[in-house]
Predicted model as a PDB file, atoms N, CA, C, CB and O in Angstrom, pLDDT in the B-factor column:
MODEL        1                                                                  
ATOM      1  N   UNK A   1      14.675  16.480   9.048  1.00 76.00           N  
ATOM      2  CA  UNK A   1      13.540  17.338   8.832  1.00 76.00           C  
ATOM      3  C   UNK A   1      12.365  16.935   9.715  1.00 76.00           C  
ATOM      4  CB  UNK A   1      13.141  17.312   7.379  1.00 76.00           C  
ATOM      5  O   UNK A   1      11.331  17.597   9.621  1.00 76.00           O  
ATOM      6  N   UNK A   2      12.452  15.553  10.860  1.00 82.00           N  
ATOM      7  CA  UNK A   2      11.407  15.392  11.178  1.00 82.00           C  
ATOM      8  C   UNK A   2      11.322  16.980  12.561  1.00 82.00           C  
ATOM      9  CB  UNK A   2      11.283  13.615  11.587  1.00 82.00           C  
ATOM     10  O   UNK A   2      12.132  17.779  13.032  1.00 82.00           O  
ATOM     11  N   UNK A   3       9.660  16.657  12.721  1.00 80.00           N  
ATOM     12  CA  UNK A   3       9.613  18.120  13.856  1.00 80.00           C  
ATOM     13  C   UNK A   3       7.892  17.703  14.461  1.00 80.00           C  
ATOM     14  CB  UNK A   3       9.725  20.299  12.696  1.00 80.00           C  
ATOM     15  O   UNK A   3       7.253  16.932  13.744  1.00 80.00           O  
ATOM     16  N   UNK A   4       7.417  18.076  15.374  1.00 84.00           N  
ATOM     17  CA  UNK A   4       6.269  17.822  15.929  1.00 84.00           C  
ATOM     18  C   UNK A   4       5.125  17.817  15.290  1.00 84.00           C  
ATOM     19  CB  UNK A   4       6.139  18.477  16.755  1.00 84.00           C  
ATOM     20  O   UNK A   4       4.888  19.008  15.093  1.00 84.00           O  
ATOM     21  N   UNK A   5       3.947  16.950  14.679  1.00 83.00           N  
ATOM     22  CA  UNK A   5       3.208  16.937  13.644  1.00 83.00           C  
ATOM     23  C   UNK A   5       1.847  16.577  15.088  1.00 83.00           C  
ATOM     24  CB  UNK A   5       3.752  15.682  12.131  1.00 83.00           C  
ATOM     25  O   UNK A   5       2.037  16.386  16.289  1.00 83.00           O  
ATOM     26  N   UNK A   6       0.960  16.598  14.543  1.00 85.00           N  
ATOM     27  CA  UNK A   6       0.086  16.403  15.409  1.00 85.00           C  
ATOM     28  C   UNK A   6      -1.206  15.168  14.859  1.00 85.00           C  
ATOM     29  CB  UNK A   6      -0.397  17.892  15.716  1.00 85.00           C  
ATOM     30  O   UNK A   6      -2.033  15.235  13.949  1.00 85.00           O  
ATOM     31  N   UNK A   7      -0.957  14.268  15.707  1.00 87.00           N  
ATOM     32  CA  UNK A   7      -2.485  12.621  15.449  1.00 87.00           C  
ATOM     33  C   UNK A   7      -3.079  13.126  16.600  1.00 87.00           C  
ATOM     34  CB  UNK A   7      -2.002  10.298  15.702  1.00 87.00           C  
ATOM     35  O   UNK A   7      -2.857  13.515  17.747  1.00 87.00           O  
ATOM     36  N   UNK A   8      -4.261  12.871  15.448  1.00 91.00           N  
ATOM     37  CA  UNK A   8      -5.696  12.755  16.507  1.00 91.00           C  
ATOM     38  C   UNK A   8      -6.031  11.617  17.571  1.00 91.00           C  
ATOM     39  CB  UNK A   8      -6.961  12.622  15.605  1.00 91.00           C  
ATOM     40  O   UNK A   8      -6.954  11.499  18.377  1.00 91.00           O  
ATOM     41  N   UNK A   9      -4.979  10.861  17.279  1.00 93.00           N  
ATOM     42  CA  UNK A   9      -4.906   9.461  18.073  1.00 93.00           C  
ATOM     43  C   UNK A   9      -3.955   9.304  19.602  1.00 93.00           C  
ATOM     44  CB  UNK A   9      -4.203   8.375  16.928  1.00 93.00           C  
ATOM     45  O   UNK A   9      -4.145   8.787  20.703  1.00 93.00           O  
ATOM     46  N   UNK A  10      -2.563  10.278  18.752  1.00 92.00           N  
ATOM     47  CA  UNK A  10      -1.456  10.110  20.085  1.00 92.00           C  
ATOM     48  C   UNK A  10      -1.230  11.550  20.085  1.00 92.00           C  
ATOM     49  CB  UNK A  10       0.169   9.061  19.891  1.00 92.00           C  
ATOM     50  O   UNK A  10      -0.101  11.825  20.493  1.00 92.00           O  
ATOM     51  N   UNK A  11      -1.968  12.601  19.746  1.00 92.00           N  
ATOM     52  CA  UNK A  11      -1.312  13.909  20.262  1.00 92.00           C  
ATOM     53  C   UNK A  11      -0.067  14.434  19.780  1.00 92.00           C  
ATOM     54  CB  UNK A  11      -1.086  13.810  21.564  1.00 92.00           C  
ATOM     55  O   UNK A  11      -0.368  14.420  18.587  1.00 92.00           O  
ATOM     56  N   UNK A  12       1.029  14.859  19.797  1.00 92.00           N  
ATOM     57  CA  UNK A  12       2.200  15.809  19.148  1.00 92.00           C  
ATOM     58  C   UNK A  12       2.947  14.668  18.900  1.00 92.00           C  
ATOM     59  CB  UNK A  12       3.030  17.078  20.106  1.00 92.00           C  
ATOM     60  O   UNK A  12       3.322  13.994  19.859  1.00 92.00           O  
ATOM     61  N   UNK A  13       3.123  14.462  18.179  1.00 92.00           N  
ATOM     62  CA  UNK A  13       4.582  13.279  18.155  1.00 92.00           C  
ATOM     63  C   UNK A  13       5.535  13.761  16.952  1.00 92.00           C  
ATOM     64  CB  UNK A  13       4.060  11.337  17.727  1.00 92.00           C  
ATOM     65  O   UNK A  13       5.039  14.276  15.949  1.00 92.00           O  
ATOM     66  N   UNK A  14       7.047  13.556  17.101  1.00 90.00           N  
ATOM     67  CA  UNK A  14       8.137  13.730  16.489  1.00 90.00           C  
ATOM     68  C   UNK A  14       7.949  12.559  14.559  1.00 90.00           C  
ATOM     69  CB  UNK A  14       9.470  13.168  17.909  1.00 90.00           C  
ATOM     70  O   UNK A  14       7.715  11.352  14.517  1.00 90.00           O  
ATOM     71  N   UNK A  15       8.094  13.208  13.696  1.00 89.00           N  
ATOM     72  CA  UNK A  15       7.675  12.467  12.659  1.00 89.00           C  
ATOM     73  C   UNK A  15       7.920  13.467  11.303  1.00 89.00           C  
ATOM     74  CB  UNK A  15       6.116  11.984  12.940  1.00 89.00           C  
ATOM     75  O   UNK A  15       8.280  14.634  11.461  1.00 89.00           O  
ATOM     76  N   UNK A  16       7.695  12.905   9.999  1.00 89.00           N  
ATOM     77  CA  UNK A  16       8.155  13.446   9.055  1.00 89.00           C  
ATOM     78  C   UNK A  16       7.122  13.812   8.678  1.00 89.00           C  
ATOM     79  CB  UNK A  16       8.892  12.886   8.298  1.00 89.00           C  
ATOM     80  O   UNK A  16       6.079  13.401   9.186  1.00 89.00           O  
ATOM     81  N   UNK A  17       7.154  14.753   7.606  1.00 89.00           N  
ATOM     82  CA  UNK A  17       5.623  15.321   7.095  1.00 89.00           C  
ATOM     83  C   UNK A  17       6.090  15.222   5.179  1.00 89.00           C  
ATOM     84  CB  UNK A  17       5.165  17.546   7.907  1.00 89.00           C  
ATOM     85  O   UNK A  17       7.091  15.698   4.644  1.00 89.00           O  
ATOM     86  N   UNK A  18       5.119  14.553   4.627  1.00 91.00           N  
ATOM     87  CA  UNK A  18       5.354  13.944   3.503  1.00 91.00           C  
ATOM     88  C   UNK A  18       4.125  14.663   2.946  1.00 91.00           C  
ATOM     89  CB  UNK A  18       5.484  12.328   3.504  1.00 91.00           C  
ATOM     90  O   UNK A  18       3.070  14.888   3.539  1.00 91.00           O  
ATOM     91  N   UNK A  19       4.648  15.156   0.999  1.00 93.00           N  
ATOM     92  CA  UNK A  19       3.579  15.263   0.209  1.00 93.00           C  
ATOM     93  C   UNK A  19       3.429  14.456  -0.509  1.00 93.00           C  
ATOM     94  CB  UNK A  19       3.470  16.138  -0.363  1.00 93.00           C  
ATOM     95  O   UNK A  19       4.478  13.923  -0.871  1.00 93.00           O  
ATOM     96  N   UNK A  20       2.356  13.996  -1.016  1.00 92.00           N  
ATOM     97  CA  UNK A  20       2.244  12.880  -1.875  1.00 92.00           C  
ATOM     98  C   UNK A  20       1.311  13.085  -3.064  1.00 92.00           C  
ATOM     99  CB  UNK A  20       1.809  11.746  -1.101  1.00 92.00           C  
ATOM    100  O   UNK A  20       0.452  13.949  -3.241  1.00 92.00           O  
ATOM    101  N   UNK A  21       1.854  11.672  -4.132  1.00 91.00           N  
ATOM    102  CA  UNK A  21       0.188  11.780  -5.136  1.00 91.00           C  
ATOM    103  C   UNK A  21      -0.046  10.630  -5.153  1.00 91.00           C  
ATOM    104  CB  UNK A  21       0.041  12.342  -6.826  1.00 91.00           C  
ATOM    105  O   UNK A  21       0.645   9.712  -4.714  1.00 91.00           O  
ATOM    106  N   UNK A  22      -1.142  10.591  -5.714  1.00 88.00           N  
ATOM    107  CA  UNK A  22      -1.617   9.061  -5.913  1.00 88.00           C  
ATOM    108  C   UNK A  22      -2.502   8.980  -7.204  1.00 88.00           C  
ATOM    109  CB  UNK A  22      -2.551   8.489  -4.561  1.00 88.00           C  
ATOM    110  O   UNK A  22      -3.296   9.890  -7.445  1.00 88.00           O  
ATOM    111  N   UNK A  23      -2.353   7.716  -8.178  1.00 84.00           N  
ATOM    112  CA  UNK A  23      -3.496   8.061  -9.358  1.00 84.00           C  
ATOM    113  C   UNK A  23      -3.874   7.030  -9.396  1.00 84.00           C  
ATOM    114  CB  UNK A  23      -3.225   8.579 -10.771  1.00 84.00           C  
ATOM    115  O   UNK A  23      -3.257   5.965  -9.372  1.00 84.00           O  
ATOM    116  N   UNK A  24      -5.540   7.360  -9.497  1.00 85.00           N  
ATOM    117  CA  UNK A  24      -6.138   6.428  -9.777  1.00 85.00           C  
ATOM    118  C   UNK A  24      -7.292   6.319 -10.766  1.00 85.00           C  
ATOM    119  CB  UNK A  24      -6.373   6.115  -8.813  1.00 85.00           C  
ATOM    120  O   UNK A  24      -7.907   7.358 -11.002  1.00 85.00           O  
ATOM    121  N   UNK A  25      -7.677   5.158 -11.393  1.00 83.00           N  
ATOM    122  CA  UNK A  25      -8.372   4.900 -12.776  1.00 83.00           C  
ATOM    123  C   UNK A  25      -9.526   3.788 -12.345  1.00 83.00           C  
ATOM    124  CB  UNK A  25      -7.181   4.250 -14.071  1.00 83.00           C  
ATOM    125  O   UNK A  25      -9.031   2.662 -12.279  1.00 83.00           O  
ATOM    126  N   UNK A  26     -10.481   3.814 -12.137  1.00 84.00           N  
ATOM    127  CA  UNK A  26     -11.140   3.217 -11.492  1.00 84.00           C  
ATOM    128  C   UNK A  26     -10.929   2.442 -10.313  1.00 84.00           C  
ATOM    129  CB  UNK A  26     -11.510   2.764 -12.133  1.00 84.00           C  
ATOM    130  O   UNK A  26     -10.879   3.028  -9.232  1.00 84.00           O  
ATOM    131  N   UNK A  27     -10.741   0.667 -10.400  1.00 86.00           N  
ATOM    132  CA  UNK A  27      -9.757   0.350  -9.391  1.00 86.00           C  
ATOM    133  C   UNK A  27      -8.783   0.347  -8.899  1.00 86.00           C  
ATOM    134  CB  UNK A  27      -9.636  -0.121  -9.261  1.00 86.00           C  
ATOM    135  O   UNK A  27      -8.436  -0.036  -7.782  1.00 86.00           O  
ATOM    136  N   UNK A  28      -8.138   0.877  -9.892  1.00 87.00           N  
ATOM    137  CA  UNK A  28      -6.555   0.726 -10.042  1.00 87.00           C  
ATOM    138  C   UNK A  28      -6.079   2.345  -9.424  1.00 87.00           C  
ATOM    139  CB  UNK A  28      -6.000   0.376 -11.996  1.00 87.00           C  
ATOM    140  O   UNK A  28      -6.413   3.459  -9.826  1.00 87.00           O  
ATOM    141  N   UNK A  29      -5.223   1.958  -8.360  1.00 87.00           N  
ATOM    142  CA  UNK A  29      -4.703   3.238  -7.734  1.00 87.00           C  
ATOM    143  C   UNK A  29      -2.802   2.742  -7.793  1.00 87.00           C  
ATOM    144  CB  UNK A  29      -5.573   3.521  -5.778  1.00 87.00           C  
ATOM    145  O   UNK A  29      -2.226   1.670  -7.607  1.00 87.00           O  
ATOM    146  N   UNK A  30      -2.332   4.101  -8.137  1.00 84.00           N  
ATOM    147  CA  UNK A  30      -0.957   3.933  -8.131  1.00 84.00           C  
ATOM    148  C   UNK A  30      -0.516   5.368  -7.674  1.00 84.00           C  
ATOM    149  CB  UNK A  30      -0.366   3.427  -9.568  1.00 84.00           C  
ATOM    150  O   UNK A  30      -0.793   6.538  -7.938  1.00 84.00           O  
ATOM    151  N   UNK A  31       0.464   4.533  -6.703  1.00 84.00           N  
ATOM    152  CA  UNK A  31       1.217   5.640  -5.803  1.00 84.00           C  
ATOM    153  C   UNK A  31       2.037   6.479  -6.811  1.00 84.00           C  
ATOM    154  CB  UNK A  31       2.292   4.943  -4.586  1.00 84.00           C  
ATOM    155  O   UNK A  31       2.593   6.019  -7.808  1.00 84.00           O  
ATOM    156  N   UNK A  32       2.035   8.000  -6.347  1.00 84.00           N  
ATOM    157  CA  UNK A  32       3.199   8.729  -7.129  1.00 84.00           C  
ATOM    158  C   UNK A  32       4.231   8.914  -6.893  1.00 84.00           C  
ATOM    159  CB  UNK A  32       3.118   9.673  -7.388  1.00 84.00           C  
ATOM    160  O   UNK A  32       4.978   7.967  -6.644  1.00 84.00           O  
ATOM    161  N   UNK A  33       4.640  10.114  -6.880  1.00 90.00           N  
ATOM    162  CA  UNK A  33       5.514  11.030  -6.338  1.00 90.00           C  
ATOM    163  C   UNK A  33       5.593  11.468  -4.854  1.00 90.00           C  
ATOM    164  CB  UNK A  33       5.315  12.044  -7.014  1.00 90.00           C  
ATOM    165  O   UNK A  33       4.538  11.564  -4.226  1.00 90.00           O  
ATOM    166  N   UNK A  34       6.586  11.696  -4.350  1.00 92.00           N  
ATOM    167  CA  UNK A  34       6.765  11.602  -2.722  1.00 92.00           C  
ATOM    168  C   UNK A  34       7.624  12.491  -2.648  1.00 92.00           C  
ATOM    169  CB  UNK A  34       7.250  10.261  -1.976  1.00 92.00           C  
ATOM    170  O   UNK A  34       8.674  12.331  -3.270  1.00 92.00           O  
ATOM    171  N   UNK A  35       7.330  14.139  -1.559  1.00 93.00           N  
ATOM    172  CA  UNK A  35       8.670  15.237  -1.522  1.00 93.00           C  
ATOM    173  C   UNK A  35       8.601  15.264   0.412  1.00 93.00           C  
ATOM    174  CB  UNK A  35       8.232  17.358  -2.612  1.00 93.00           C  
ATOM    175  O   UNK A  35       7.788  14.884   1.254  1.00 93.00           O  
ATOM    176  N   UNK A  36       9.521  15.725   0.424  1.00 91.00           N  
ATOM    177  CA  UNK A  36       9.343  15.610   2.063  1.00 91.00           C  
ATOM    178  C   UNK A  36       9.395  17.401   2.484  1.00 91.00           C  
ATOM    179  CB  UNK A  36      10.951  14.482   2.949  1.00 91.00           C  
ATOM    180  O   UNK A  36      10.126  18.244   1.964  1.00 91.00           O  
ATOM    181  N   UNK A  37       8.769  17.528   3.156  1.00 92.00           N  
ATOM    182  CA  UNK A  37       8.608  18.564   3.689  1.00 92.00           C  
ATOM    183  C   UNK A  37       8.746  19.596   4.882  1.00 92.00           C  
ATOM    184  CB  UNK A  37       8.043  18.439   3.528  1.00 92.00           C  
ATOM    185  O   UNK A  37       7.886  19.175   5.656  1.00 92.00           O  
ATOM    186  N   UNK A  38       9.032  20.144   5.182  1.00 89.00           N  
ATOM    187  CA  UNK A  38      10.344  20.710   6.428  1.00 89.00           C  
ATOM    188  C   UNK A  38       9.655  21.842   6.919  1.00 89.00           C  
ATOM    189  CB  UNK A  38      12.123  21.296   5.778  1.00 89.00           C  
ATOM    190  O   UNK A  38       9.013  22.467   6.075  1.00 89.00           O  
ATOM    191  N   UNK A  39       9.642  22.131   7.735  1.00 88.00           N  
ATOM    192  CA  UNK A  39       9.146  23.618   8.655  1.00 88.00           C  
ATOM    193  C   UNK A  39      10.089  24.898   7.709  1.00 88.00           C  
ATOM    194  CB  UNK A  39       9.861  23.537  10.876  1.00 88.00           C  
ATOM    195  O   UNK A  39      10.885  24.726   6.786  1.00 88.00           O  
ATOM    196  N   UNK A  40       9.740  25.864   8.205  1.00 90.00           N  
ATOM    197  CA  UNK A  40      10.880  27.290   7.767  1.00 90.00           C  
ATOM    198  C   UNK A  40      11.599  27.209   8.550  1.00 90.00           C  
ATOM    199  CB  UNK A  40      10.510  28.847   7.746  1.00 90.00           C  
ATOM    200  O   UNK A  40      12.784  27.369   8.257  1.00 90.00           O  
ATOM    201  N   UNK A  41      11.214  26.917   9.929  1.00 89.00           N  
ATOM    202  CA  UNK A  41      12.736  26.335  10.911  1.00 89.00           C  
ATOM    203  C   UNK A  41      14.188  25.813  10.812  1.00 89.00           C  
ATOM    204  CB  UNK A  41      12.483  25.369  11.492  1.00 89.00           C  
ATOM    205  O   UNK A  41      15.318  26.125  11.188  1.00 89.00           O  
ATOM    206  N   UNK A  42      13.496  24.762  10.040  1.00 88.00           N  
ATOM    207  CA  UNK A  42      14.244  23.571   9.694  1.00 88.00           C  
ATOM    208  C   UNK A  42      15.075  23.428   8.636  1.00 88.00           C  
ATOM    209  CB  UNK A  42      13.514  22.678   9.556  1.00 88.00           C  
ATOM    210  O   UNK A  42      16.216  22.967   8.636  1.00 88.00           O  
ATOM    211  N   UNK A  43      14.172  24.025   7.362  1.00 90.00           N  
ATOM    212  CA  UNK A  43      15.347  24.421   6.540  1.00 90.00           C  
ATOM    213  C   UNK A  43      16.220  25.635   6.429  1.00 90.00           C  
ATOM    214  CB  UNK A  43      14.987  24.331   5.504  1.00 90.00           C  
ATOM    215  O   UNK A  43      17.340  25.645   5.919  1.00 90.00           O  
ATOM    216  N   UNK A  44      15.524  26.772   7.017  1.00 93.00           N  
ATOM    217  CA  UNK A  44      16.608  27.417   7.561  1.00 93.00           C  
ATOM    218  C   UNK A  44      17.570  27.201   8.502  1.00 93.00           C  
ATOM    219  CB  UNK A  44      16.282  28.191   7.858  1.00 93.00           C  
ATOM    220  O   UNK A  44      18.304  28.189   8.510  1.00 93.00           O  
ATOM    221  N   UNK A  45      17.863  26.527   9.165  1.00 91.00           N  
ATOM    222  CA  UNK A  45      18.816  25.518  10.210  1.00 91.00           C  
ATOM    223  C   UNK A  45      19.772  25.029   9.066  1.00 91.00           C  
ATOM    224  CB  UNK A  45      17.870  23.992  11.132  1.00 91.00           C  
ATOM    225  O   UNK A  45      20.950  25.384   9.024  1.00 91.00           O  
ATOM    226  N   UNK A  46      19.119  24.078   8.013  1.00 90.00           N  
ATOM    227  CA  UNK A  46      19.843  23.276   7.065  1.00 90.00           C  
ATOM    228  C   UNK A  46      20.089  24.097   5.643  1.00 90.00           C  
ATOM    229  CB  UNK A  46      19.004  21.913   6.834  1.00 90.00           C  
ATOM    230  O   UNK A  46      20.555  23.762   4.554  1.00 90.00           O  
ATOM    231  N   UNK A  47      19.505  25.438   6.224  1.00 94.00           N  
ATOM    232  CA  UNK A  47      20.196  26.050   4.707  1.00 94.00           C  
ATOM    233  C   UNK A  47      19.484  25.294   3.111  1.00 94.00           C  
ATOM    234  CB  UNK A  47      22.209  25.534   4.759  1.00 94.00           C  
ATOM    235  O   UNK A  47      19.929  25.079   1.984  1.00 94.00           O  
ATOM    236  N   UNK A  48      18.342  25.110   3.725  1.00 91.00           N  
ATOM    237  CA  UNK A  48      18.201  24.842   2.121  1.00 91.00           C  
ATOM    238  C   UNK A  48      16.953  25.258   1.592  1.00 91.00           C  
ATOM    239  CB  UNK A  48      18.326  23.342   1.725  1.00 91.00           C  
ATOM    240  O   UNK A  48      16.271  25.065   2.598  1.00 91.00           O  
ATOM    241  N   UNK A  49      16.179  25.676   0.765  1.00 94.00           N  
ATOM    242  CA  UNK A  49      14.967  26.135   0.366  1.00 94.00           C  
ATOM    243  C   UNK A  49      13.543  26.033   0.636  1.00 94.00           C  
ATOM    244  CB  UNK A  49      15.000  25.930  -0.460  1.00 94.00           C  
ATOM    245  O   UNK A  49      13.077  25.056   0.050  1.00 94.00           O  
ATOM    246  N   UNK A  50      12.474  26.836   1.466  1.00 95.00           N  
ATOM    247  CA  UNK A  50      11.811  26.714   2.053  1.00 95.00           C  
ATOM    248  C   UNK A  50      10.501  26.665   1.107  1.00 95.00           C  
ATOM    249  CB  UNK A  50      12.058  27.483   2.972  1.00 95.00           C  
ATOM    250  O   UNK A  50      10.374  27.538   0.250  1.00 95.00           O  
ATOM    251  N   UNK A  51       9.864  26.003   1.203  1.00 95.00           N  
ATOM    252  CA  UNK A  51       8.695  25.368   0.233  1.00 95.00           C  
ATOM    253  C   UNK A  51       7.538  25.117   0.887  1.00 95.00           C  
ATOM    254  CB  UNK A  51       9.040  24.044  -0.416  1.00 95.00           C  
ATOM    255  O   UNK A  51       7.442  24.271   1.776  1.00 95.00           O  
ATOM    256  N   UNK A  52       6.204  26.151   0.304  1.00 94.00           N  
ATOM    257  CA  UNK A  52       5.300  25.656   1.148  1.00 94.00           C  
ATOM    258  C   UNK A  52       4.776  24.302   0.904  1.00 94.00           C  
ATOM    259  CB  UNK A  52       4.333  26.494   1.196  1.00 94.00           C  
ATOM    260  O   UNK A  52       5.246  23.692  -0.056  1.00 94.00           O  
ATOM    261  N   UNK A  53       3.597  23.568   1.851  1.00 93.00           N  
ATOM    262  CA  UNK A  53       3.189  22.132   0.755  1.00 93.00           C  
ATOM    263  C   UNK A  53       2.017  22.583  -0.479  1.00 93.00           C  
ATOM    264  CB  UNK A  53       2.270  20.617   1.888  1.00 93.00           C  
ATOM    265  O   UNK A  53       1.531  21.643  -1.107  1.00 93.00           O  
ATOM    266  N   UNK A  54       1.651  23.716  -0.762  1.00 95.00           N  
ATOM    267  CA  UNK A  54       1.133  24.050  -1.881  1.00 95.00           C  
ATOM    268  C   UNK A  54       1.962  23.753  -3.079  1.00 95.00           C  
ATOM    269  CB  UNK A  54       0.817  25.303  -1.798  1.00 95.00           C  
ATOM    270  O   UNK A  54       1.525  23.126  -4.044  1.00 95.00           O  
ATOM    271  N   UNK A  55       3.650  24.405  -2.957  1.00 96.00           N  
ATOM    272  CA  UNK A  55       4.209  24.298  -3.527  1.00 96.00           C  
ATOM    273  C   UNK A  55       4.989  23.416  -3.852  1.00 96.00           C  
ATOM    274  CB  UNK A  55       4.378  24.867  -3.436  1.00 96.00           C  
ATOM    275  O   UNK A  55       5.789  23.600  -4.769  1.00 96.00           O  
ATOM    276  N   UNK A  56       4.934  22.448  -3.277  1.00 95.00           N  
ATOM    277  CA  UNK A  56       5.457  20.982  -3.488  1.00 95.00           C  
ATOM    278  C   UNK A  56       4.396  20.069  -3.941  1.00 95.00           C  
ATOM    279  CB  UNK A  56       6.052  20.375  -2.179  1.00 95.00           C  
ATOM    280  O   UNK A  56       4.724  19.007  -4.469  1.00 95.00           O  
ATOM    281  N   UNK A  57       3.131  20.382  -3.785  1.00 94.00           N  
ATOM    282  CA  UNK A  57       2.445  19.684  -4.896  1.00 94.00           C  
ATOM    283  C   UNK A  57       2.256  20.212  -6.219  1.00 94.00           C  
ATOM    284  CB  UNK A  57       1.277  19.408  -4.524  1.00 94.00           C  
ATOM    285  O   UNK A  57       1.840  19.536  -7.160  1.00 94.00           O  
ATOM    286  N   UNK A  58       2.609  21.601  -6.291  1.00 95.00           N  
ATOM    287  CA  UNK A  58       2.328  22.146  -7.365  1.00 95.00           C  
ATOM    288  C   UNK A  58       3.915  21.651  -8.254  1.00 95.00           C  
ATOM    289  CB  UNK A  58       1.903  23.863  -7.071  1.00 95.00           C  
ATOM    290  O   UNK A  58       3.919  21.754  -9.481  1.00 95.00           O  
ATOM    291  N   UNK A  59       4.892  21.251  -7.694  1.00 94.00           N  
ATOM    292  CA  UNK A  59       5.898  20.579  -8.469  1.00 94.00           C  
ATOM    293  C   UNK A  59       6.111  19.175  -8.781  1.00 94.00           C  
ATOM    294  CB  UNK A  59       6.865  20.869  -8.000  1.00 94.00           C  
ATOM    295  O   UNK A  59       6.996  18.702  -9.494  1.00 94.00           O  
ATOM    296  N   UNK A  60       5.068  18.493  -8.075  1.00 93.00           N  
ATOM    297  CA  UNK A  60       4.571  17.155  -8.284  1.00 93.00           C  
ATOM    298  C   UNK A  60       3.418  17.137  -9.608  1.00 93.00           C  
ATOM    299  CB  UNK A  60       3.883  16.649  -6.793  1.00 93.00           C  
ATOM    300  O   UNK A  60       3.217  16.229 -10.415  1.00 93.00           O  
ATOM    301  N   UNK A  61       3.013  17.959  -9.543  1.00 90.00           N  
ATOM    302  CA  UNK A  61       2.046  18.027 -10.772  1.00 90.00           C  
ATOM    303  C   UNK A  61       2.568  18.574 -12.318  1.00 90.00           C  
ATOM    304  CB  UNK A  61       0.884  19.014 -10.304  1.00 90.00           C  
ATOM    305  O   UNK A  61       1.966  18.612 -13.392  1.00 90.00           O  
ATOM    306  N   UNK A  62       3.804  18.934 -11.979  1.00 91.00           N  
ATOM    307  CA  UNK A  62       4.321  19.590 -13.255  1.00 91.00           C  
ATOM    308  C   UNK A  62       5.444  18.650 -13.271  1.00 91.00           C  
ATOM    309  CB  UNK A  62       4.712  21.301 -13.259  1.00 91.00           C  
ATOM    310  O   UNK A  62       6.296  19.055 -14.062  1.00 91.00           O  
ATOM    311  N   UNK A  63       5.778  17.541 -12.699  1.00 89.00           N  
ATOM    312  CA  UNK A  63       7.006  16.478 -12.918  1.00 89.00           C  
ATOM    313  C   UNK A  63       5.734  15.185 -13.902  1.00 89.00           C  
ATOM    314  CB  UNK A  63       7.946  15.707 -10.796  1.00 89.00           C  
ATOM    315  O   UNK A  63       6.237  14.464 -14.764  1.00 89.00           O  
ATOM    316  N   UNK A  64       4.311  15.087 -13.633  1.00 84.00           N  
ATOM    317  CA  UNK A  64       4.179  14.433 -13.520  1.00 84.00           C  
ATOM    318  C   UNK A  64       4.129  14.128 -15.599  1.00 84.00           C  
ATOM    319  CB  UNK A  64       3.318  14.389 -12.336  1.00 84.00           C  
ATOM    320  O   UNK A  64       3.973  14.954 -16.499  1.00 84.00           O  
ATOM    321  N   UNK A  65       4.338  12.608 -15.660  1.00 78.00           N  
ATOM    322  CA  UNK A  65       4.473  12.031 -16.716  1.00 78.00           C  
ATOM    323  C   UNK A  65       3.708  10.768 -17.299  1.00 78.00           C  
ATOM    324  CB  UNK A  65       5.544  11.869 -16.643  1.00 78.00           C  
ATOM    325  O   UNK A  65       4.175   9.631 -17.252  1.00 78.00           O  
ATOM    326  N   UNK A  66       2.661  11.047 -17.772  1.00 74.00           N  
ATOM    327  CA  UNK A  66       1.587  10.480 -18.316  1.00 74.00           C  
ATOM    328  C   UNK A  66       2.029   8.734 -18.793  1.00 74.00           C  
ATOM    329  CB  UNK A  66       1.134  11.541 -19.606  1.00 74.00           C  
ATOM    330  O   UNK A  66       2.497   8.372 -19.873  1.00 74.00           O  
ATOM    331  N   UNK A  67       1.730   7.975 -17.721  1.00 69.00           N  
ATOM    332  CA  UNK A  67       1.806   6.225 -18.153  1.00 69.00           C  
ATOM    333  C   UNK A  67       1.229   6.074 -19.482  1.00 69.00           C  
ATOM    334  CB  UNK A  67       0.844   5.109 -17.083  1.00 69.00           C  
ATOM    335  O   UNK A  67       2.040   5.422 -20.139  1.00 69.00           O  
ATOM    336  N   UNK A  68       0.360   6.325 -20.086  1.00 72.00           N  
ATOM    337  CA  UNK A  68      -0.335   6.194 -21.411  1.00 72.00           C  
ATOM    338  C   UNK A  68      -0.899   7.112 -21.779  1.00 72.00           C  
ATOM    339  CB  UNK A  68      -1.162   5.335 -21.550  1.00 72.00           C  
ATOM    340  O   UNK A  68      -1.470   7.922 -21.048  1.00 72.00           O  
ATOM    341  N   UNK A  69      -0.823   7.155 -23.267  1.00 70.00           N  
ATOM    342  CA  UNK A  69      -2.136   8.429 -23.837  1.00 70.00           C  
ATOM    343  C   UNK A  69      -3.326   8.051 -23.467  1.00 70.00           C  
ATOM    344  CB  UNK A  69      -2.387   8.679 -25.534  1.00 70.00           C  
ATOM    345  O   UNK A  69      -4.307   8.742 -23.742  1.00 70.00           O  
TER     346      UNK A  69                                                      
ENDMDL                                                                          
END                                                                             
């Protein structure tokens, strides 16, 4: 799934494009959930379901499962 992403540092480079969460409670930050994310290109190539990243956070937020009340 990787495909041309663009840094402000090195210009177009070949790389994966990741959604993420992260939670945090004052100091305390903890990594979440991680979906990877693919062009319409790409998963149409691989045949498999095309997802915007709206919609892959919006399924990160409905997986998500509360560490404590």
């Amino acid at each position: 799934m990787a495909c041309y992403n663009h840094s402000s540092t090195m210009g177009n480079i070949l790389s994966h494009d990741y959604v993420t969460s992260v939670y945090r409670n004052d100091q305390i930050k903890i990594s979440g959930n991680i979906k990877l994310y693919g062009s319409k290109k790409k998963c149409d190539q691989k045949n498999i379901p095309f997802k915007t990243k709206i919609q892959l956070s919006c399924e990160i937020i409905d997986e998500h499962e509360p560490l404590v009340k």
